[in-house]
N, CA, C and O of each residue as an XYZ file, in Angstrom:
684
protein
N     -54.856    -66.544     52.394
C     -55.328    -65.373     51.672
C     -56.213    -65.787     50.497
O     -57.214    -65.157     50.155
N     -55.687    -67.083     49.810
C     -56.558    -67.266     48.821
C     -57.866    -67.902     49.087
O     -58.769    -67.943     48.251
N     -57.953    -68.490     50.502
C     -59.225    -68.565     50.813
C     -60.042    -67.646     50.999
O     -61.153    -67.657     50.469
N     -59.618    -66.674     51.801
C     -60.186    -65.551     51.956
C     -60.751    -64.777     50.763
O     -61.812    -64.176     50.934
N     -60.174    -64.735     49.628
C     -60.683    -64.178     48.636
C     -61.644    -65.028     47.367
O     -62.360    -64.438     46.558
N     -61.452    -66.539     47.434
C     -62.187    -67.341     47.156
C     -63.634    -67.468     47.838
O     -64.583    -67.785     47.120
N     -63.827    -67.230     49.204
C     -65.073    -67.009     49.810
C     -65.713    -65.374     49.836
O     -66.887    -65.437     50.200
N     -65.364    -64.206     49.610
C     -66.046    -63.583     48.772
C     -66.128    -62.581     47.879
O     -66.621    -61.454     47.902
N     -65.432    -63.347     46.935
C     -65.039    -63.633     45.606
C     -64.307    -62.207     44.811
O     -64.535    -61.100     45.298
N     -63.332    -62.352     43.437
C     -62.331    -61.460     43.157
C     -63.393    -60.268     43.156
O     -63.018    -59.552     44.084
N     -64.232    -59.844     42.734
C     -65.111    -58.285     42.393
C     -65.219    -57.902     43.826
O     -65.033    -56.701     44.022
N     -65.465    -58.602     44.841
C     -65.849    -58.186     46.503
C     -64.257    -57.520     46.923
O     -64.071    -56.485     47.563
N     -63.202    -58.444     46.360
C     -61.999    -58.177     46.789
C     -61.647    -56.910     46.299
O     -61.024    -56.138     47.027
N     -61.917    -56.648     45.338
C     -61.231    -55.661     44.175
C     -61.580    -54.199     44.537
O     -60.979    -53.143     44.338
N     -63.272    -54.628     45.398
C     -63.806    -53.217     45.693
C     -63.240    -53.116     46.794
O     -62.911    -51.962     47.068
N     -62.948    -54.036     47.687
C     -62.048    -53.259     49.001
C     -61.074    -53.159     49.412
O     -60.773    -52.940     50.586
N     -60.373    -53.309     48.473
C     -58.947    -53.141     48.082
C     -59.184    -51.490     47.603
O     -58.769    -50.557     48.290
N     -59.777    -51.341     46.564
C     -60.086    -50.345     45.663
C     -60.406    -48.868     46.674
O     -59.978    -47.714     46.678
N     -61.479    -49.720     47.550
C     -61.423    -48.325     48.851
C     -61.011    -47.931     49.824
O     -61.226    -46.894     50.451
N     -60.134    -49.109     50.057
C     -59.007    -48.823     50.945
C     -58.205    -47.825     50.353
O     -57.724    -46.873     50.968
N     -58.049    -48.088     48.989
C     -56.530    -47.477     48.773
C     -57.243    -46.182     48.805
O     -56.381    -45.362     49.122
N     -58.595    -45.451     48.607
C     -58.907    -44.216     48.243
C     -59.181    -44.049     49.924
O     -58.837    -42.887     50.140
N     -59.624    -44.633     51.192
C     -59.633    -44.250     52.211
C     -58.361    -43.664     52.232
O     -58.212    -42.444     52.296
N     -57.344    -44.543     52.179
C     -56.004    -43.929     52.623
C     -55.415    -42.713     52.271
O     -54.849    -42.010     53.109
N     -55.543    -42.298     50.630
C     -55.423    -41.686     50.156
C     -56.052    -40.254     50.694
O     -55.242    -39.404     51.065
N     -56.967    -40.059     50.730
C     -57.882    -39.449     51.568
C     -57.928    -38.729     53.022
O     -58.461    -37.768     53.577
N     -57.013    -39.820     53.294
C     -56.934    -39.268     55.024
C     -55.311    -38.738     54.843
O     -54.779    -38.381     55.894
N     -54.438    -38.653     53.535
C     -53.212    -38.549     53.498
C     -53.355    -36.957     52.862
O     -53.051    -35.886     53.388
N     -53.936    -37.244     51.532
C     -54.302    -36.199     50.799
C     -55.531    -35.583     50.582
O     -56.000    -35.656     49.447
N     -56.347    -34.795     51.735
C     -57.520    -34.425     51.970
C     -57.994    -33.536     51.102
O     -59.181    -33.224     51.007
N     -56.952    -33.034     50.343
C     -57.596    -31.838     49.434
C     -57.702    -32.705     48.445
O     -58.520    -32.210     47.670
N     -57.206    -34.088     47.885
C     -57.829    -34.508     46.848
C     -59.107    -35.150     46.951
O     -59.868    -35.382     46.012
N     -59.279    -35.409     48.118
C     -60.566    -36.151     48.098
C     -62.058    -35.131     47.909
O     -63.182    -35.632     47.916
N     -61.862    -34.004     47.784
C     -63.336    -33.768     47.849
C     -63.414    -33.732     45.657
O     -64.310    -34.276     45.012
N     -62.490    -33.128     45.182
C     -62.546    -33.004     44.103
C     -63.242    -34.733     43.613
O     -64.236    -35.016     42.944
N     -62.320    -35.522     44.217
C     -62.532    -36.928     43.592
C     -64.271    -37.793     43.816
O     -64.885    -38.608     43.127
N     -64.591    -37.039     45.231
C     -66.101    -37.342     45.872
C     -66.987    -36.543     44.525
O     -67.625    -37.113     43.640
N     -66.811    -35.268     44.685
C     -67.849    -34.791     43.640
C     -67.416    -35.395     42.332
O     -68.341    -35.878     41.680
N     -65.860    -35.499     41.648
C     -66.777    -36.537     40.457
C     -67.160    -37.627     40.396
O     -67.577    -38.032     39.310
N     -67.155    -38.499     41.552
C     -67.628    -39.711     41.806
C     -69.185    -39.407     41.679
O     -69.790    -39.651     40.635
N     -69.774    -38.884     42.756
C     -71.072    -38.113     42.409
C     -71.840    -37.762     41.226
O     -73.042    -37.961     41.053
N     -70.988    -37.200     40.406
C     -71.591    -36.554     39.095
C     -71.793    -37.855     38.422
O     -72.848    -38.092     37.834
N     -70.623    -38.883     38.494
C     -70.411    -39.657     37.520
C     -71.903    -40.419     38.013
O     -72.910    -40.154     37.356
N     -72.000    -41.335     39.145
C     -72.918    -41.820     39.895
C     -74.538    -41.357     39.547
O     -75.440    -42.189     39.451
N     -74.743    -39.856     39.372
C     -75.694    -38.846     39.094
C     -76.215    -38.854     37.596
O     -77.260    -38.286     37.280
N     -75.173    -39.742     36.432
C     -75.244    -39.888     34.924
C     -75.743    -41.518     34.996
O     -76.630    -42.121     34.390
N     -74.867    -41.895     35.907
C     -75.071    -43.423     35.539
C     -76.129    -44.281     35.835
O     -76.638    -45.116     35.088
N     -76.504    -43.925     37.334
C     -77.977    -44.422     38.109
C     -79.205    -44.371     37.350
O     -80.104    -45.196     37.520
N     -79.288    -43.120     36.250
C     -80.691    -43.328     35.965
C     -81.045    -44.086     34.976
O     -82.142    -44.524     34.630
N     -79.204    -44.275     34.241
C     -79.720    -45.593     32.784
C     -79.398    -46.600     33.607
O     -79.830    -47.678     33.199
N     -78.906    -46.644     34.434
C     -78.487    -48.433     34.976
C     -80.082    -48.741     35.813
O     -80.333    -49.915     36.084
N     -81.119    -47.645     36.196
C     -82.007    -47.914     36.198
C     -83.091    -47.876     35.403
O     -84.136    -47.978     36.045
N     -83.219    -47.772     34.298
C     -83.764    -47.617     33.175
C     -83.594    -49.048     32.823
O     -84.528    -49.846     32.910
N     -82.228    -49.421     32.366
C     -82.068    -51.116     31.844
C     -82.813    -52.032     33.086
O     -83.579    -52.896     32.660
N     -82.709    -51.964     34.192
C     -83.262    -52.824     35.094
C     -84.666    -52.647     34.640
O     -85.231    -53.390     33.838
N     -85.111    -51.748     35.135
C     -86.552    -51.827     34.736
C     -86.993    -52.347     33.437
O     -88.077    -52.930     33.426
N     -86.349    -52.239     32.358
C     -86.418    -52.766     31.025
C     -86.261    -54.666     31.438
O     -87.169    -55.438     31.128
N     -85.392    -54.990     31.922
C     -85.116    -55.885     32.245
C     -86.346    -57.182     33.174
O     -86.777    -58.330     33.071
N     -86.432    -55.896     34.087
C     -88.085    -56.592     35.019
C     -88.995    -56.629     33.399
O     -89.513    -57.632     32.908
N     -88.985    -55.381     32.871
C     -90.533    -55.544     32.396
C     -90.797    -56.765     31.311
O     -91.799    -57.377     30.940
N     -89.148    -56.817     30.938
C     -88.707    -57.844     29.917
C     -88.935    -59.850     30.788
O     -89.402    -60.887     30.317
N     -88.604    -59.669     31.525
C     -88.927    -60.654     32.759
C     -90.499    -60.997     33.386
O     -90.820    -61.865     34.198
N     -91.280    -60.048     32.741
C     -92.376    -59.913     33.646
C     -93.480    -60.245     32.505
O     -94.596    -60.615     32.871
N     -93.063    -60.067     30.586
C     -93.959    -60.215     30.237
C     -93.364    -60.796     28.795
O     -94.078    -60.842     27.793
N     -92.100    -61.196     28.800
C     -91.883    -62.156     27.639
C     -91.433    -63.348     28.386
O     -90.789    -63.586     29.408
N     -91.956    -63.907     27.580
C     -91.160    -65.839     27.740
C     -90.355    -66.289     26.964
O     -90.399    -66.298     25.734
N     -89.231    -66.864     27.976
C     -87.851    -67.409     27.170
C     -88.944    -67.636     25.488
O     -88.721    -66.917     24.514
N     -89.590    -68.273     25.479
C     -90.359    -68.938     24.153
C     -90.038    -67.744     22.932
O     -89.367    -67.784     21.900
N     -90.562    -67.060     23.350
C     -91.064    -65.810     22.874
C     -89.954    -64.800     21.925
O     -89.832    -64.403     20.766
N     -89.191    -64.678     23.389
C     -87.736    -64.235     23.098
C     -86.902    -65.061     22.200
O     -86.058    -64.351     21.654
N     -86.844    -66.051     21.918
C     -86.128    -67.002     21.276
C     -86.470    -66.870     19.501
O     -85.763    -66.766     18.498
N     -88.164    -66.949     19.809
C     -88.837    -66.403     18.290
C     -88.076    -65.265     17.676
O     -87.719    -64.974     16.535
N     -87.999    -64.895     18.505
C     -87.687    -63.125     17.591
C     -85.799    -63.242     17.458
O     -85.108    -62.998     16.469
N     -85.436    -63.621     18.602
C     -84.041    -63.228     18.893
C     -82.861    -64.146     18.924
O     -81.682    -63.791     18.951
N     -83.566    -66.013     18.911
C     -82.918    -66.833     19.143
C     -82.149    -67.341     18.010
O     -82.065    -66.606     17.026
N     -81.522    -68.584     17.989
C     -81.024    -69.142     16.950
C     -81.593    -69.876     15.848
O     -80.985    -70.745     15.224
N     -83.213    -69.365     15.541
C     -83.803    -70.043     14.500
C     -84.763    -68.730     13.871
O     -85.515    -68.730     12.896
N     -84.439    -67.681     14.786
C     -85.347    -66.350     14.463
C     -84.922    -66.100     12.733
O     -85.690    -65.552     11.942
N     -84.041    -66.437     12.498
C     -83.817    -66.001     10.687
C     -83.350    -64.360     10.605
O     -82.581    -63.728     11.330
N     -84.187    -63.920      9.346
C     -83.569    -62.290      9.048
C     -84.492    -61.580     10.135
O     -83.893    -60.563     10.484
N     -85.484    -61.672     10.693
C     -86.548    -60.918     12.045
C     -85.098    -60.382     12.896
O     -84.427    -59.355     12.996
N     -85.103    -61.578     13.343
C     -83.597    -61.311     14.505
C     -82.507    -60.659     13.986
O     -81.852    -60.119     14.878
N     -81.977    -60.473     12.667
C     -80.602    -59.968     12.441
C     -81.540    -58.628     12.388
O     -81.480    -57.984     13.435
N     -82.212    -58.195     11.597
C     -82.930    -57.010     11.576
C     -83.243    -56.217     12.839
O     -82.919    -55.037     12.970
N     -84.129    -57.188     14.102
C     -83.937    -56.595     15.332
C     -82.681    -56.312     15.864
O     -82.641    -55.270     16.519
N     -81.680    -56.922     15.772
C     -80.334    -57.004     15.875
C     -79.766    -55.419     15.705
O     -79.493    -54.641     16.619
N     -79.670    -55.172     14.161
C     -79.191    -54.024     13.374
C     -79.913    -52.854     13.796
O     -79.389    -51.781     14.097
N     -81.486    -53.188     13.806
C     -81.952    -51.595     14.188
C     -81.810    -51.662     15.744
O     -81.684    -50.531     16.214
N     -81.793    -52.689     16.709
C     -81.938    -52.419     18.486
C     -80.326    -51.593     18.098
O     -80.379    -50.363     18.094
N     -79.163    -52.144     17.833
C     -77.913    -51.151     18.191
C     -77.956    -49.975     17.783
O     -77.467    -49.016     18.380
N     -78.725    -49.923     16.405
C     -78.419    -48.312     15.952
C     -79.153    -47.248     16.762
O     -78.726    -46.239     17.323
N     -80.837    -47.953     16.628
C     -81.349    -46.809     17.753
C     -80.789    -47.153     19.437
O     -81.229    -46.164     20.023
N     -80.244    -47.799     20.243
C     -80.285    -47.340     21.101
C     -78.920    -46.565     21.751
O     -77.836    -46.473     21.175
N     -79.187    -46.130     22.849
C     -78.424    -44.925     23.276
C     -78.034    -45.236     24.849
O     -78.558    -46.140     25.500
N     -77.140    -44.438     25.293
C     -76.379    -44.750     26.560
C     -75.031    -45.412     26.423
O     -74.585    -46.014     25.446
N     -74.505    -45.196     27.522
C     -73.293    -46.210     27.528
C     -73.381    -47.994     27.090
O     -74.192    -48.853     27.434
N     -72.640    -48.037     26.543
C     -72.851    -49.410     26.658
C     -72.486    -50.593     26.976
O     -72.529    -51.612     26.288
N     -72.052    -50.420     28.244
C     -72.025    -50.969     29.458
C     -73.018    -51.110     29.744
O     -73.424    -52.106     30.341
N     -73.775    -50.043     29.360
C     -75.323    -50.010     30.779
C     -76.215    -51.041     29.714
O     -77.302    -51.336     30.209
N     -75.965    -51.665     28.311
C     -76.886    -52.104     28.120
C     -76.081    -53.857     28.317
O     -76.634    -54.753     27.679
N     -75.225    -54.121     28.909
C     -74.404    -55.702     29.065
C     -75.654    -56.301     29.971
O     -75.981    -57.373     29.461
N     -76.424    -56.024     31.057
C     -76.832    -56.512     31.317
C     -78.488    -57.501     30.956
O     -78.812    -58.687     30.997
N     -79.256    -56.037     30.571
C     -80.275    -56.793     29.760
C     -79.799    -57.784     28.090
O     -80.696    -58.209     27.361
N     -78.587    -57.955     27.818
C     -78.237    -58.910     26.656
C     -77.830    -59.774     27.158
O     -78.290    -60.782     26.620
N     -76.986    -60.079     28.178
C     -76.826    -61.343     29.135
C     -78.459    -61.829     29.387
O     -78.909    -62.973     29.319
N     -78.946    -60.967     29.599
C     -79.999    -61.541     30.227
C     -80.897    -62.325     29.032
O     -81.302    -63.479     29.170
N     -81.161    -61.415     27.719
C     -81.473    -61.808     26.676
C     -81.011    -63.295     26.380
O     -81.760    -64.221     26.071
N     -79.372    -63.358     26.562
C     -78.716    -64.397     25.809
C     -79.257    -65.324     26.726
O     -79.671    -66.395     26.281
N     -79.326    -65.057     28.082
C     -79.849    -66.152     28.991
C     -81.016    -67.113     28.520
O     -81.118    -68.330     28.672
N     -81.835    -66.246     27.926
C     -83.527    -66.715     27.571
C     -83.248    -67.225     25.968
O     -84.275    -67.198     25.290
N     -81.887    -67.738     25.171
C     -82.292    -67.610     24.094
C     -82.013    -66.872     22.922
O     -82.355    -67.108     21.763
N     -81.208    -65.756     23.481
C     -80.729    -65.064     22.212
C     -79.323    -65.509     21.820
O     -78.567    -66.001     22.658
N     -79.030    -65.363     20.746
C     -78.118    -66.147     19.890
C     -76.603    -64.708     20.010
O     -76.579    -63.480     20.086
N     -75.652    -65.735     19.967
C     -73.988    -64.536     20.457
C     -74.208    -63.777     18.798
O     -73.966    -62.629     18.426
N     -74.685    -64.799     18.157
C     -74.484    -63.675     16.496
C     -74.946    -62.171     16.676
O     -74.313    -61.185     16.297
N     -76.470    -62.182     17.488
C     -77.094    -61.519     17.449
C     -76.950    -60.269     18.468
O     -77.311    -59.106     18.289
N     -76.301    -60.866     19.616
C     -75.869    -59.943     20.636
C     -74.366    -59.162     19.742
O     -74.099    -57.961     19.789
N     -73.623    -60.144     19.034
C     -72.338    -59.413     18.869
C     -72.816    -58.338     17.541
O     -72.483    -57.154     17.599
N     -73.484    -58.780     16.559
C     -74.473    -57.370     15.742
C     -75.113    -56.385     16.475
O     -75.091    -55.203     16.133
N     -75.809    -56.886     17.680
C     -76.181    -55.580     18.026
C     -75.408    -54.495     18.860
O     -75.719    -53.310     18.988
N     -74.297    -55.178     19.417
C     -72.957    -54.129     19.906
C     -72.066    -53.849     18.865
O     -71.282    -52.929     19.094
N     -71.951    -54.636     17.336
C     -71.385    -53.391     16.532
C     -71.853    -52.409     16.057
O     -71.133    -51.528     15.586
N     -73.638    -52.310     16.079
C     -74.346    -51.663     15.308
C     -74.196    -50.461     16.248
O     -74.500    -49.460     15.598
N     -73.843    -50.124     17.549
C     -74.173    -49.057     18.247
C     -72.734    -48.348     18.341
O     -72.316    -47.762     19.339
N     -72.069    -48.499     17.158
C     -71.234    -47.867     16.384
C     -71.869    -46.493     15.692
O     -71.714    -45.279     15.831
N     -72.634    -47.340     14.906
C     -73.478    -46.427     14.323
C     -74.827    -45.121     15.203
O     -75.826    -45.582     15.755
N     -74.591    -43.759     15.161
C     -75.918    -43.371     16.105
C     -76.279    -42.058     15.375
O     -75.613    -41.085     15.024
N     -77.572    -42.394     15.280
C     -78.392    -41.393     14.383
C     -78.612    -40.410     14.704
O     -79.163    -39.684     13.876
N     -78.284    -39.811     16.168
C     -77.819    -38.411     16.493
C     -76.962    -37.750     16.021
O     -77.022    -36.521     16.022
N     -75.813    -38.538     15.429
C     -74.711    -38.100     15.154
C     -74.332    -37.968     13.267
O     -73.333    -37.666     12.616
N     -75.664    -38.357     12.956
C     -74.919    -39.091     11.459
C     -75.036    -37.501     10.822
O     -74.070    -37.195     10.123
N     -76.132    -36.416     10.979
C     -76.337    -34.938     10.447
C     -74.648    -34.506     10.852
O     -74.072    -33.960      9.910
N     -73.891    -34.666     11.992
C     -72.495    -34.298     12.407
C     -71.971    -34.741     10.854
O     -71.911    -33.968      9.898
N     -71.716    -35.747     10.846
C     -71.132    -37.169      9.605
C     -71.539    -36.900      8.560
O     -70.859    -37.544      7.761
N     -72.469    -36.152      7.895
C     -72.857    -35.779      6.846
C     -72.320    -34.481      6.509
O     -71.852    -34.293      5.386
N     -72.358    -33.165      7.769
C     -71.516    -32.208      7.311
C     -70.181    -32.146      7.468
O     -69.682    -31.045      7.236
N     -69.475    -33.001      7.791
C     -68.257    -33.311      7.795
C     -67.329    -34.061      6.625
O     -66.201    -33.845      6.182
N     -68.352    -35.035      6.349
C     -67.608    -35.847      5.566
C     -68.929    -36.263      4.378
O     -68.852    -37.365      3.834
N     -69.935    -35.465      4.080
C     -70.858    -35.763      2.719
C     -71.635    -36.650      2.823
O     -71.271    -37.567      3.559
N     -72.781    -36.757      2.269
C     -73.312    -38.034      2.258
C     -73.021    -38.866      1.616
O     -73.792    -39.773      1.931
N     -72.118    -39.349      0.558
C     -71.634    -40.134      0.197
C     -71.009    -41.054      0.937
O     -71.259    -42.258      0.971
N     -69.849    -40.221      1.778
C     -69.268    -41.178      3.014
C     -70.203    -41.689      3.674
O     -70.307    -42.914      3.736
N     -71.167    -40.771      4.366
C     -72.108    -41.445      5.241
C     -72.435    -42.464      5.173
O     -72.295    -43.360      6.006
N     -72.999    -42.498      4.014
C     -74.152    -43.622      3.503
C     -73.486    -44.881      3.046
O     -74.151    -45.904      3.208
N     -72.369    -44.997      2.536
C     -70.958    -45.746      2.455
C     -70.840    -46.456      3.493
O     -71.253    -47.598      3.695
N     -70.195    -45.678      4.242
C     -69.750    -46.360      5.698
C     -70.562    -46.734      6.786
O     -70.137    -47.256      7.816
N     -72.085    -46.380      6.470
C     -72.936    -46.659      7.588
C     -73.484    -48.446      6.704
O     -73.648    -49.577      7.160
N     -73.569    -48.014      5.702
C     -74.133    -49.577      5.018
C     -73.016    -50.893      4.885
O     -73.217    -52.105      4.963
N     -71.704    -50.077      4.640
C     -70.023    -51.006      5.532
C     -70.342    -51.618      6.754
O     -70.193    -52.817      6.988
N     -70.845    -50.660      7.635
C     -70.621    -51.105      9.323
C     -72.149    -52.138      9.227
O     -72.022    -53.244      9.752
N     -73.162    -51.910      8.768
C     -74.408    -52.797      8.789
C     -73.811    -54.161      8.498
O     -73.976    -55.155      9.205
N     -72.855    -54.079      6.996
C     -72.952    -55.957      6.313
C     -71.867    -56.231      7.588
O     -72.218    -57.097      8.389
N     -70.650    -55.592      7.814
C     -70.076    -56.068      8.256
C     -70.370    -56.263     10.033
O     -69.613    -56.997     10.669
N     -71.143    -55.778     10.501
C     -71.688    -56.489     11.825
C     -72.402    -57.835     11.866
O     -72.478    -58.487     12.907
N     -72.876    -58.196     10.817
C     -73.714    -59.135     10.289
C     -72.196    -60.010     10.146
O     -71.817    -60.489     11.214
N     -71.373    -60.242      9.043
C     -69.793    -61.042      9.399
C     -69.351    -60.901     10.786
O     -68.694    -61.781     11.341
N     -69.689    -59.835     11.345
C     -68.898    -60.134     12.880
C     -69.922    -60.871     13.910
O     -69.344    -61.467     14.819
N     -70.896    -60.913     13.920
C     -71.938    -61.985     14.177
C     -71.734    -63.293     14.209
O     -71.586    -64.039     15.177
N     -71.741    -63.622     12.503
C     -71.753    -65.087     12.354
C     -70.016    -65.403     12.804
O     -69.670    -66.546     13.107
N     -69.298    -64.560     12.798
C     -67.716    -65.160     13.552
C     -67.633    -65.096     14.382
O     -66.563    -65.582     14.750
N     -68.631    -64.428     15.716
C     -68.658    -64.788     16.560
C     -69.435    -66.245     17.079
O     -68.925    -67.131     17.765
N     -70.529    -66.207     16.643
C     -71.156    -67.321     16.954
C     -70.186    -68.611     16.529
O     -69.973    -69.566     17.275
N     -69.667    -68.461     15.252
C     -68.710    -69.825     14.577
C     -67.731    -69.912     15.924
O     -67.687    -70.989     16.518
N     -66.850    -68.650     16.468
C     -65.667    -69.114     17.271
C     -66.593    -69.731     18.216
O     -66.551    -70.955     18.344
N     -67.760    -68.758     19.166
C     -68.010    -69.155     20.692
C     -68.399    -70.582     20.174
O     -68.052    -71.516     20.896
N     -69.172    -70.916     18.848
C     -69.960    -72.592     19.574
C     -68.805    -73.231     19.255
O     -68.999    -74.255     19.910
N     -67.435    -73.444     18.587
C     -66.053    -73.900     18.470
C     -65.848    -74.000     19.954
O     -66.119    -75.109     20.415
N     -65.452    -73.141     20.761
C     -65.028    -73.063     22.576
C     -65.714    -73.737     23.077
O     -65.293    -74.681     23.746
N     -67.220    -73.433     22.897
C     -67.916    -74.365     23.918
C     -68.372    -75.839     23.956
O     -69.074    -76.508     24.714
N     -67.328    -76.180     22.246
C     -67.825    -77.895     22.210
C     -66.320    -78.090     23.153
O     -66.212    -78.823     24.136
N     -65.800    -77.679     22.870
C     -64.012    -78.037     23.980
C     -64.541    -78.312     25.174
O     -63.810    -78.583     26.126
């Protein structure tokens, strides 16, 4: 068995395991399955167009920067450029963020530094759609407080990340 799942590999396993159990389910309990198809659907119907959005970001990112390039701005010698791209890429961007793991792998692939990836997933804490919500709720005082809190301190969660990961990876 463990060969079997060693040749193609735990995520291959997981999904057909995963649809077995909903085949079965399905052919047992037929009235749950259509409810469960359409939100599979809907969900599928939200997710496809940013998981294609990042790809394409990804090609175009592939197609017309060079590791070189990327490294300037984003790598481990970029300076305050990079923490700055860092701070504003999380705040402005939007979607799940999941959907953005892949173009930052990909980033980190070419060059970008874990400080900089782990700032820019705390910064998308912060979202400027929401801060007018955050202001009539809780004042601008809080706002402006806690949004300039979450900035320094993504910047500390950065450099502790980078301190632990390059610690692991001299082991």
């Amino acid at each position: 068995m463990k060969s079997i799942i060693q040749k193609i590999g735990g995520g291959w396993t997981f999904l057909i395991i995963a649809l077995l159990i909903y085949g079965i389910t399905a052919l047992v309990y037929p009235t749950l399955a259509l409810p469960v198809l359409t939100s599979f659907g809907q969900l599928m119907g939200k997710i496809l167009p940013i998981l294609a959005f990042v790809f394409v970001l990804i090609f175009i990112f592939n197609l017309f920067l060079e590791p070189k390039t990327i490294t300037k701005y984003v790598g481990r010698q970029s300076g305050w450029k990079g923490w700055v791209l860092a701070i504003v890429g999380g705040i402005i961007s939007m979607g799940a963020i999941y959907m953005w793991y892949p173009l930052l792998a990909d980033l980190k692939e070419k060059g970008m530094s874990n400080a900089l990836v782990a700032t820019f997933l705390y910064n998308r804490a912060i979202k400027l759609q929401l801060l007018p919500f955050l202001i009539y709720y809780f004042g601008w005082t809080f706002t402006i407080i806690m949004t300039i809190y979450m900035i320094i301190f993504s910047v500390i969660n950065g450099l502790l990340v980078e301190k632990f990961t390059n610690n692991s990876n001299k082991e």
